[in-house]
PLY file of the C-alpha trace (Angstrom):
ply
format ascii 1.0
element vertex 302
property float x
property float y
property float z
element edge 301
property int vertex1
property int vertex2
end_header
68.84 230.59 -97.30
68.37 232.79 -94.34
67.23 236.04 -94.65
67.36 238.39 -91.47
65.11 241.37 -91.54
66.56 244.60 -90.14
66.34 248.23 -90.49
68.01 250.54 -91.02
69.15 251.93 -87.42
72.40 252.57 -86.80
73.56 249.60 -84.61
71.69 247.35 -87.32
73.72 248.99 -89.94
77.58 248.24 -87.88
76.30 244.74 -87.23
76.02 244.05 -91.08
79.28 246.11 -92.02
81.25 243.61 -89.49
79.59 240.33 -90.22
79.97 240.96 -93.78
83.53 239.60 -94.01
82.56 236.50 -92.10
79.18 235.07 -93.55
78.69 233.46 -96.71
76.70 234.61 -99.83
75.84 230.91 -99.95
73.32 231.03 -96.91
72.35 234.55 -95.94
70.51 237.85 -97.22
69.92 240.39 -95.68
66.24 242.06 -96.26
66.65 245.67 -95.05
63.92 248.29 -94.53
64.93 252.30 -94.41
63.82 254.16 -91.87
66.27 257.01 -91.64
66.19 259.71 -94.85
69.28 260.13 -94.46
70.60 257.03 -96.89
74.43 257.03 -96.77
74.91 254.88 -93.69
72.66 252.52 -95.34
74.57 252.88 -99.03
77.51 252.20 -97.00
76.42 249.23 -95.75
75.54 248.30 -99.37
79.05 248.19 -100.56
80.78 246.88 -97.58
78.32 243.99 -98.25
78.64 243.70 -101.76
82.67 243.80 -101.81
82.00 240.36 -99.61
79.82 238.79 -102.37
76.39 239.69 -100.59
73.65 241.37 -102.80
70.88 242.77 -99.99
67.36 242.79 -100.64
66.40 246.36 -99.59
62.68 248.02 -99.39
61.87 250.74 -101.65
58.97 252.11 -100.74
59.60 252.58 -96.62
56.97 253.15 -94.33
58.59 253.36 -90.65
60.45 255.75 -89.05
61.36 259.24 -91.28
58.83 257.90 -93.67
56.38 257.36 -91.56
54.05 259.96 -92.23
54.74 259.53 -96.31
54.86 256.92 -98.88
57.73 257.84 -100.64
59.79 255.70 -103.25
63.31 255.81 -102.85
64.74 253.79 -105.72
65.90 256.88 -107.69
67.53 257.81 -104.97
69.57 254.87 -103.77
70.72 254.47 -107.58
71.88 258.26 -107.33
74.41 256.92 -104.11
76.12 255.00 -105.93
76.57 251.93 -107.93
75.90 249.69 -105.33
74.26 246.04 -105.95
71.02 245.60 -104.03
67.39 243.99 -105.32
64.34 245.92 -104.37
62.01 244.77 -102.62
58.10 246.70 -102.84
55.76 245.96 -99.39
52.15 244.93 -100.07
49.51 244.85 -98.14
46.69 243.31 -101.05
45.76 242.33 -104.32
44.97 245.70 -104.73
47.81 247.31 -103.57
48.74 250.84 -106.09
52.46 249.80 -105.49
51.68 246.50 -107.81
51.00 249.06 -110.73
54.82 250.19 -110.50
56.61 247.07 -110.36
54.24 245.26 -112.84
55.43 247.54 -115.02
59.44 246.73 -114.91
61.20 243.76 -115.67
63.98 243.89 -113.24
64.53 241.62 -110.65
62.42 242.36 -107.84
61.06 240.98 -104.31
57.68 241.63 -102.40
57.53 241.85 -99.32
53.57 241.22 -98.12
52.14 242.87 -94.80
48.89 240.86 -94.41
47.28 237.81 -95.70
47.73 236.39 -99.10
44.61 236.96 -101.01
43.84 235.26 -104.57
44.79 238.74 -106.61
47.97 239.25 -105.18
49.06 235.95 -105.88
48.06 236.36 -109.47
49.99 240.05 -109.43
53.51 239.00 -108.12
54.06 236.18 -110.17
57.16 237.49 -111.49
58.89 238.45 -108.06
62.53 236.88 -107.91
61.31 236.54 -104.47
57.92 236.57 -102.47
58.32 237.15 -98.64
54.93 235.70 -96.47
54.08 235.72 -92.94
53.87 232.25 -92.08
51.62 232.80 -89.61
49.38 234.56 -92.28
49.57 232.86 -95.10
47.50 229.44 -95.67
48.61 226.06 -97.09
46.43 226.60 -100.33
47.74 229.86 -101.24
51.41 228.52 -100.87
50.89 225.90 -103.48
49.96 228.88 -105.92
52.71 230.72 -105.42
56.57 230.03 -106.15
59.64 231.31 -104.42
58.25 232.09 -101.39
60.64 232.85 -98.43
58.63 232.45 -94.92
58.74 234.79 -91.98
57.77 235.15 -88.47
57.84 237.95 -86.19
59.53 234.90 -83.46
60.82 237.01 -80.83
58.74 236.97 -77.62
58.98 240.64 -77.01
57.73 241.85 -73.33
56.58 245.53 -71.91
59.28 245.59 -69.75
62.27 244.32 -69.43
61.75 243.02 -66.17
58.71 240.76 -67.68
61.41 238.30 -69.22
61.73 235.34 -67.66
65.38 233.21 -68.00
64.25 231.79 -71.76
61.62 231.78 -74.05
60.87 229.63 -77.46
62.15 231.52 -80.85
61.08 229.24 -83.80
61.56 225.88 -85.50
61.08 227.59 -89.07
65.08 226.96 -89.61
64.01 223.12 -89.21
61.22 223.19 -91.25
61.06 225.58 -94.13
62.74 222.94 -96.65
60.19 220.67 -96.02
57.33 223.51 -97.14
56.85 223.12 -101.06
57.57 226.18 -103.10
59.50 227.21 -99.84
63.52 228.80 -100.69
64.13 230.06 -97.43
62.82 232.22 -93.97
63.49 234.75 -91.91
62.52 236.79 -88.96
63.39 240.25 -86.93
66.00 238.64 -84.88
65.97 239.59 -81.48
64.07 242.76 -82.30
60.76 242.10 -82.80
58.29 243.77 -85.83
57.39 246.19 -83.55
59.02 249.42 -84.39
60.02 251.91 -81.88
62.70 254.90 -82.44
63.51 254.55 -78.94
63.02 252.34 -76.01
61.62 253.75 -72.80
63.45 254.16 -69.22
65.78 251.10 -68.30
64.75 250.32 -64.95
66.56 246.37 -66.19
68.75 246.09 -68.56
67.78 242.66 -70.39
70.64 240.88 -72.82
69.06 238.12 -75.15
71.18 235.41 -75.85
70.06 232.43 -78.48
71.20 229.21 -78.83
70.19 225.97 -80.66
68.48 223.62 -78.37
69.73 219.81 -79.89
67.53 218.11 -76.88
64.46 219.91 -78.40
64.94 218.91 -82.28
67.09 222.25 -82.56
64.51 224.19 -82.22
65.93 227.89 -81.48
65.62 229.68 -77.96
66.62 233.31 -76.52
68.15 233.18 -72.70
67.57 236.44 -71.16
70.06 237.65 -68.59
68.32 240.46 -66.42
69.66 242.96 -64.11
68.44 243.66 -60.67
65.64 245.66 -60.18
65.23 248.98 -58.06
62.43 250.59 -59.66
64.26 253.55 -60.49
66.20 254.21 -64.23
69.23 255.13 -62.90
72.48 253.46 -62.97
72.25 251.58 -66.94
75.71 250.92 -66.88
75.35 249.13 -63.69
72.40 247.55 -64.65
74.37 246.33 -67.86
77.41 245.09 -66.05
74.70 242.54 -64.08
73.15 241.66 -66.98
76.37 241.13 -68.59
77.96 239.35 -65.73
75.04 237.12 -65.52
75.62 236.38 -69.40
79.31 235.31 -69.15
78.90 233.36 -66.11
76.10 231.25 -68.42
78.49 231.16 -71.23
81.43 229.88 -69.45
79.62 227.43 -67.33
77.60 225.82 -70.43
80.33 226.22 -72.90
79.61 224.55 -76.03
75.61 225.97 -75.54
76.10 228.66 -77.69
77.84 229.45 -80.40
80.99 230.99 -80.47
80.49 233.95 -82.69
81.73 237.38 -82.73
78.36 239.05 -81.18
79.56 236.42 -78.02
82.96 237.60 -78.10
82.04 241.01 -78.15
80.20 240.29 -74.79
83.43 238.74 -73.31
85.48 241.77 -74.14
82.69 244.04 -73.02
82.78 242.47 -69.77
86.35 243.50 -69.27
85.28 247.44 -70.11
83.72 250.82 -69.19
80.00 250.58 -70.68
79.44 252.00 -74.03
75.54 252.25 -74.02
72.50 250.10 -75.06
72.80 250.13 -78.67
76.40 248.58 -78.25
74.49 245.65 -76.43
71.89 245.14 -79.05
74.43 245.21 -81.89
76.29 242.13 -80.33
72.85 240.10 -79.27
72.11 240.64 -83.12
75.21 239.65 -84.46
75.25 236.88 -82.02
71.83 235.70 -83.12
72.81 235.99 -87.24
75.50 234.00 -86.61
74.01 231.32 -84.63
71.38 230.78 -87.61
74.07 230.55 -90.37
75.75 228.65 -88.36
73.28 225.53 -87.71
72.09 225.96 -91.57
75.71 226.33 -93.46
76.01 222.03 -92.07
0 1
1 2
2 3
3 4
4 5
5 6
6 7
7 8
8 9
9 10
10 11
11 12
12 13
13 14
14 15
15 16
16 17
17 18
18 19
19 20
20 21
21 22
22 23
23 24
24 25
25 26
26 27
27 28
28 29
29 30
30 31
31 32
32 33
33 34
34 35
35 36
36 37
37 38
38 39
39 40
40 41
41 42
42 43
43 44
44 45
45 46
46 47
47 48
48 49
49 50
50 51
51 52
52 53
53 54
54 55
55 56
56 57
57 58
58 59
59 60
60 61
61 62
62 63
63 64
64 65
65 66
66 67
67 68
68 69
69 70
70 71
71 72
72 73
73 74
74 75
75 76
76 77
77 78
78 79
79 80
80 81
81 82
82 83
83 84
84 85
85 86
86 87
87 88
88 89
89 90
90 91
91 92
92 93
93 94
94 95
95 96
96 97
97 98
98 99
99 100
100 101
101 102
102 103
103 104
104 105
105 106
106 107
107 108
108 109
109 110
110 111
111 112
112 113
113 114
114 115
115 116
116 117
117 118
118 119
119 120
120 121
121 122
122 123
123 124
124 125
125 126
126 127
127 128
128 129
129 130
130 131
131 132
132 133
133 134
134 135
135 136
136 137
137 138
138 139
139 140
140 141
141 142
142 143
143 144
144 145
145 146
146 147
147 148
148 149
149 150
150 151
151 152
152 153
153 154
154 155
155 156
156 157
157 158
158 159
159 160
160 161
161 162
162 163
163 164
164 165
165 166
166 167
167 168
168 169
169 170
170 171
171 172
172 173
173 174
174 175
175 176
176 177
177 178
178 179
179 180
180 181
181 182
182 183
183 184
184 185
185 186
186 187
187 188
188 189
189 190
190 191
191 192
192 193
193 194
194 195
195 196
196 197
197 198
198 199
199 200
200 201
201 202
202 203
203 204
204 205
205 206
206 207
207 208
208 209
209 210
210 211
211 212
212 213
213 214
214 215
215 216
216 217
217 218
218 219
219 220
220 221
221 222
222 223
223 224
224 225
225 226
226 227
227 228
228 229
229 230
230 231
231 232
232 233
233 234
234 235
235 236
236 237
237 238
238 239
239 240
240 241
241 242
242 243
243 244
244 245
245 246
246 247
247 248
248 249
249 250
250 251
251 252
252 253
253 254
254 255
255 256
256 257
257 258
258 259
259 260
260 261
261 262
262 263
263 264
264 265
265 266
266 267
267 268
268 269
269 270
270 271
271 272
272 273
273 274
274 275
275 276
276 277
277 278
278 279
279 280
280 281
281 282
282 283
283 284
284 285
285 286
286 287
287 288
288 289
289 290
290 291
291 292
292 293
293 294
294 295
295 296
296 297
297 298
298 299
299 300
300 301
């Protein structure tokens, strides 16, 4: 089972409403973290995944973006939205985490969703999680045989500075390979091609960079991100025809190496782009996301 990690931006949100009535229940989850207070894009996205079959796994206790400065628990509140289908899912950071007294205490389904390392009381205080996310890059052999359900997850993308720091590819992660092979393992995940790192906006575009993954069958399928940059003249202006080099750059790639990538909607989406006025960054994201979703459940649903 593969379970992308988003949040709850806008462009996030659209890419889940429009793959949600093309990817099976069978192999993906979603694991969503608010960061807006304003919940009814997110509720939206709730239902539009539900009427397709897919319960998300959704954080309750936010701390990014408008609940940044806060902890705030906002269980109540998605209940009072509506009578959308979603588990919650409670971040840790420890064994001693305060936020272990509340869930301890119910006996609905629930995920965690830990920070940090995997110390010995934690391990003993989520034993009744339906599900127990871990960094895999954080979390050691012996504390994986102690714990059940686990669903790995690595922050995979090679994020750069800049935009014009990206070479043409870089390695994403064999944990799609691997994870059944890790006992007590049910599934993974990662950001996509976002990265952990949270930003509510990204800085000046002096290149506009589109990331593109594939499946690499010549390296054990091991997943990789093409980056298609624009040219470079050290000044911010002209995004949209920054983009249409980027973009250009992409579907020459595509049509030259067809059968590279997949063909998924996100890809698609780049095709038709390439044919129109530009409609901003966020539109650009949205399909390298979608593109990337779809790639995963693609390799995995064979």
């Amino acid at each position: 089972m593969y379970y992308p990690i988003l949040r709850s931006k806008q462009f996030e949100l659209i890419a889940l409403r429009e793959l949600s009535t093309i990817l099976s229940p069978e192999i993906i989850t979603p694991l969503i973290e608010p960061v807006r207070a304003n919940l009814k894009p997110l509720t939206t996205t709730i239902e539009a995944l539900n009427e397709n079959g897919i319960t998300p796994i959704v954080i309750v206790n936010p701390s990014l973006g408008d609940f940044s400065k806060n902890e705030t628990l906002i269980q109540q509140e998605l209940d009072n939205n509506g009578n959308n289908k979603y588990t919650p899912c409670y971040k840790v950071t420890s064994g001693n985490d305060p936020i272990l007294d509340h869930f301890n205490n119910s006996n609905a389904d629930h995920a965690i969703f830990i920070e940090n390392g995997v110390d010995r009381l934690l391990i003993e205080r989520t034993r009744n999680a339906k599900l127990i996310f871990a960094n895999q890059d954080k979390v050691v052999p012996g504390a994986l045989a102690q714990m059940k359900n686990v669903v790995l997850y690595r922050n995979a993308f090679n994020k750069q500075v800049r935009n014009a720091d990206y070479g043409e590819r870089s390695f994403f992660s064999n944990l799609h390979t691997e994870y059944r092979r890790i006992a007590n393992v049910v599934g993974f995940g990662d950001f996509t091609i976002l990265s952990e790192e949270y930003s509510e906006s990204g800085g000046p575009a002096y290149v506009v960079t589109i990331h593109l993954s594939y499946i690499d069958p010549d390296e054990f399928d091991a997943m990789y991100v093409n980056h298609f940059s624009s040219y470079n003249d050290g000044s911010p202006t002209n995004p949209g025809g920054k983009f249409k080099d980027a973009l250009g750059k992409l579907v020459e790639s595509a049509r030259a190496n067809m059968g590279k990538y997949v063909n998924s909607t996100g890809l698609q989406g780049f095709f038709e782009l390439h044919e129109k006025p530009f409609q901003g960054l966020g539109q650009v994201k949205k399909l390298s996301l979608k593109h990337h979703i779809e790639t995963i459940c693609d390799y995995i649903k064979e």
